[in-house]
C-alpha positions as CSV (number, residue, x, y, z in Angstrom):
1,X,181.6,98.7,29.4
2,X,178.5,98.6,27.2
3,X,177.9,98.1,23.6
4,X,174.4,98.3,21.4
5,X,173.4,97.2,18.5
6,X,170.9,99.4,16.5
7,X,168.8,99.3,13.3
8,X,171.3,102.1,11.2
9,X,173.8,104.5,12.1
10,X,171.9,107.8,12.5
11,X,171.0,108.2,16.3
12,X,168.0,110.8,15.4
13,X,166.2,108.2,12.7
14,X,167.7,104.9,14.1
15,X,166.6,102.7,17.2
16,X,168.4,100.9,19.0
17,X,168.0,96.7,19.3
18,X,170.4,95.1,22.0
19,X,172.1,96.5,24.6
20,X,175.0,94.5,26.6
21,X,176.9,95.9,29.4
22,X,179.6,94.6,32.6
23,X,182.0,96.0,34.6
24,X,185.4,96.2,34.8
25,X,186.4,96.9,38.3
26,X,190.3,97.7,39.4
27,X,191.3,96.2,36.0
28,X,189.5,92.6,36.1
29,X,186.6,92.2,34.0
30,X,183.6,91.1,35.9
31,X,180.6,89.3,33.5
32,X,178.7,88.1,35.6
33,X,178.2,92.0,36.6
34,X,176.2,92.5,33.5
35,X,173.1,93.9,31.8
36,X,172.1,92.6,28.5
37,X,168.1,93.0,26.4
38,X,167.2,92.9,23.4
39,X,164.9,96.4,22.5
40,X,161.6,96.7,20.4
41,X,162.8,99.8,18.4
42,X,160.8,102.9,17.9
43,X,160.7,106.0,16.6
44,X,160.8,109.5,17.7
45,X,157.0,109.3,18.0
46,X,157.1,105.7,19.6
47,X,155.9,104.1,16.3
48,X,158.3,100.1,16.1
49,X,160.8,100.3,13.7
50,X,161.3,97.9,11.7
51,X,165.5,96.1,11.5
52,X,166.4,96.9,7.7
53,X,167.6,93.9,6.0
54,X,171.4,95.2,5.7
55,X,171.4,95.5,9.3
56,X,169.9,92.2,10.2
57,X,173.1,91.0,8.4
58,X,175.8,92.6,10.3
59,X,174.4,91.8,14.2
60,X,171.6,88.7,13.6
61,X,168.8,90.3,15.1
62,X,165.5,90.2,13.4
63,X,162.1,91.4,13.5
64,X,160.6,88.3,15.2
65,X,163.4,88.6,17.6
66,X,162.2,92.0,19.1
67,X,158.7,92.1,18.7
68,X,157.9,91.4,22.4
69,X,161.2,92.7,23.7
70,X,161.0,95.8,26.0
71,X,160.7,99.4,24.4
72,X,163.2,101.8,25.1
73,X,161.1,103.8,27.2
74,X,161.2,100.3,29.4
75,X,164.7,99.5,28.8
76,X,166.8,103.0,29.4
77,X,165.8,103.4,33.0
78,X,167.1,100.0,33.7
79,X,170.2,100.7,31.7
80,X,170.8,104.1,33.3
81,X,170.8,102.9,36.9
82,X,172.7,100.0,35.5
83,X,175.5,102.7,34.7
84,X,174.7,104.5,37.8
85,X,177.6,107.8,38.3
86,X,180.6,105.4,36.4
87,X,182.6,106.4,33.4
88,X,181.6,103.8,30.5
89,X,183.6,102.8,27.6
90,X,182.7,101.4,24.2
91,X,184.3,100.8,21.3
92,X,183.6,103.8,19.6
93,X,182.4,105.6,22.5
94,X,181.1,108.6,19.7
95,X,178.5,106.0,17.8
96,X,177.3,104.1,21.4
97,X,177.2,107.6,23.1
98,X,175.5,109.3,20.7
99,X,172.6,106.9,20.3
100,X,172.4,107.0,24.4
101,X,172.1,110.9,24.1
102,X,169.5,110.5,21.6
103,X,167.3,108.3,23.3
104,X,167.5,109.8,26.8
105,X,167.0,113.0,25.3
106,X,164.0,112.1,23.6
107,X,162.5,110.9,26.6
108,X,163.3,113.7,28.7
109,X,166.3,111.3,30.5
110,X,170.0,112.5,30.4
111,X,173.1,110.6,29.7
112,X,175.3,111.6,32.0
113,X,178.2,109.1,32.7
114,X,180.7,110.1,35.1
115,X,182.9,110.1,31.4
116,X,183.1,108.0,28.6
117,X,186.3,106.4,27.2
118,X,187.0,104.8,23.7
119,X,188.7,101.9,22.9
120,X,189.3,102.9,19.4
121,X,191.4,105.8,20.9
122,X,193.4,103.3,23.3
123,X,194.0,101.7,20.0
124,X,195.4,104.5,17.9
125,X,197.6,105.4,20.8
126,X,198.9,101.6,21.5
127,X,199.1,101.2,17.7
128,X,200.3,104.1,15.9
129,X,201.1,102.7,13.0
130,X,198.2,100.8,12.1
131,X,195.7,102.1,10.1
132,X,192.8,99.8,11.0
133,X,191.6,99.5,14.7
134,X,187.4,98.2,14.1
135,X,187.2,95.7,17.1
136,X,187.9,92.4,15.0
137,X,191.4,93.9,14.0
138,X,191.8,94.9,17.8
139,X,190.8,91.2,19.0
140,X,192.9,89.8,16.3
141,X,196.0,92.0,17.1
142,X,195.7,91.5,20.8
143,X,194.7,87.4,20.7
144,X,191.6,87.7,21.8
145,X,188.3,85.9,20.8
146,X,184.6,85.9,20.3
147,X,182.4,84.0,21.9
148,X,180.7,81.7,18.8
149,X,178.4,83.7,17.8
150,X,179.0,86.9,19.8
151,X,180.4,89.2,16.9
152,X,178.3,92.0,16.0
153,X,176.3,91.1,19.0
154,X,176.1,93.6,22.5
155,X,177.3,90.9,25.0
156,X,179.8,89.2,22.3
157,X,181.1,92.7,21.5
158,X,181.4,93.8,24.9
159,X,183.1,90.9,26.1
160,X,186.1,91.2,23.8
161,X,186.3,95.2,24.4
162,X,186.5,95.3,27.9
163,X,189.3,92.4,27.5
164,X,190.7,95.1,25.2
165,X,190.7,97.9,27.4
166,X,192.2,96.2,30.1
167,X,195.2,95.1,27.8
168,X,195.0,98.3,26.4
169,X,195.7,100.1,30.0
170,X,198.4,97.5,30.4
171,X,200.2,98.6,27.6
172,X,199.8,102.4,27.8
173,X,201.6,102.4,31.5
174,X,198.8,101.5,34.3
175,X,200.3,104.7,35.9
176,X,198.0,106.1,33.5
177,X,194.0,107.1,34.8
178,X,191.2,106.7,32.1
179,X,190.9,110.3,32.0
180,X,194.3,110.9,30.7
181,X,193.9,107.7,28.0
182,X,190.4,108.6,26.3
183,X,187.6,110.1,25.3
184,X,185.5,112.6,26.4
185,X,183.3,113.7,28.8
C-alpha cells in the first residue's frame, strides 16, 4: 500500500513531497511494516521545487518542512527496495503510479511492481451506484477514520486505504485474487 503526496498533479512538471507506505499481508494490515519521508522536490534537471500555495493547503506540507528532507534521487532507491517484487495499491493507483514511473524513469530506475491495484476501482465495483468514491467518501461509507491530522497526508492516507482494501476484498467475495479485482499491471 503506498500513497504520496506531491507539489501538482502533472508527474512530468510536479515533484513529489511525502511518501508513506505498509503492508498488508494475507488480509491484516501490518503498520508497523512501513516506510514513510518527506522528499525535497526537484525538477527534471534536479533544480528544488518549490510547494505551490494551493497545494500546501490540501496535504500541510510546506517549504520549511522539506528543505533538508532527502531528494528523490536519495529517497526512490529506498522506496523501491521497500516495494521489493509485490503488487502495490493506492488509491488511485493511475495518479500514485504515474508519478513513480516518472521519477524512476527520470533517473534511469524502473517501476516495476509485481502489479498495481486501485482502490477507487474496488470502490466502483463494491458501490455501483454511487457516484463519488475520493477516499473520504470511501472512509465515510465504510466507518473508517483518520488519524487527527492524517488526511491528505501519505501515512494518514495510507492507513485508511489499506483498511479499505481489505474491507473492500471482504465484500467483493475473498475467493476473489487482486488480479481479478483491479488495476493494471
Amino acid at each position: 500500500m503506498f500513497d504520496l503526496e506531491t507539489t501538482g498533479l502533472s508527474p512530468e512538471r510536479d515533484g513529489i513531497v511525502e511518501i508513506g507506505a505498509l503492508r498488508v499481508v494475507d488480509g491484516q494490515v501490518h503498520e508497523h511494516l512501513k516506510y514513510e519521508t518527506l522528499v525535497r522536490p526537484t525538477n527534471a534537471a534536479g533544480e528544488r521545487l518549490m510547494i505551490p500555495w494551493h497545494a500546501q493547503r490540501v496535504h500541510g506540507i510546506s517549504n520549511e518542512m522539506v528543505r533538508s528532507a532527502p531528494a528523490i534521487e536519495e529517497v526512490l532507491p529506498e522506496f523501491l527496495e521497500f516495494v521489493g517484487d509485490a503488487a502495490v495499491v493506492a488509491h488511485n493507483v493511475g495518479f500514485d503510479g504515474g508519478f513513480m514511473r516518472a521519477q524512476a524513469r527520470r533517473l534511469g530506475m524502473a517501476w516495476a511492481p509485481a502489479a498495481e491495484h486501485c482502490t477507487v476501482q474496488l470502490s466502483r465495483r463494491a458501490f455501483p451506484k454511487e457516484r463519488a468514491h475520493n477516499l473520504t467518501v470511501l472512509a465515510e461509507r465504510l466507518g473508517l477514520n483518520f488519524a487527527p491530522g492524517g488526511r491528505h497526508r501519505s501515512f494518514g492516507d495510507v492507513q485508511v486505504t489499506a483498511q479499505a482494501y481489505v474491507r473492500l476484498l471482504e465484500m467483493l467475495g475473498t475467493a476473489e485474487s487482486p488480479q481479478k479485482v483491479s488495476g493494471r499491471r
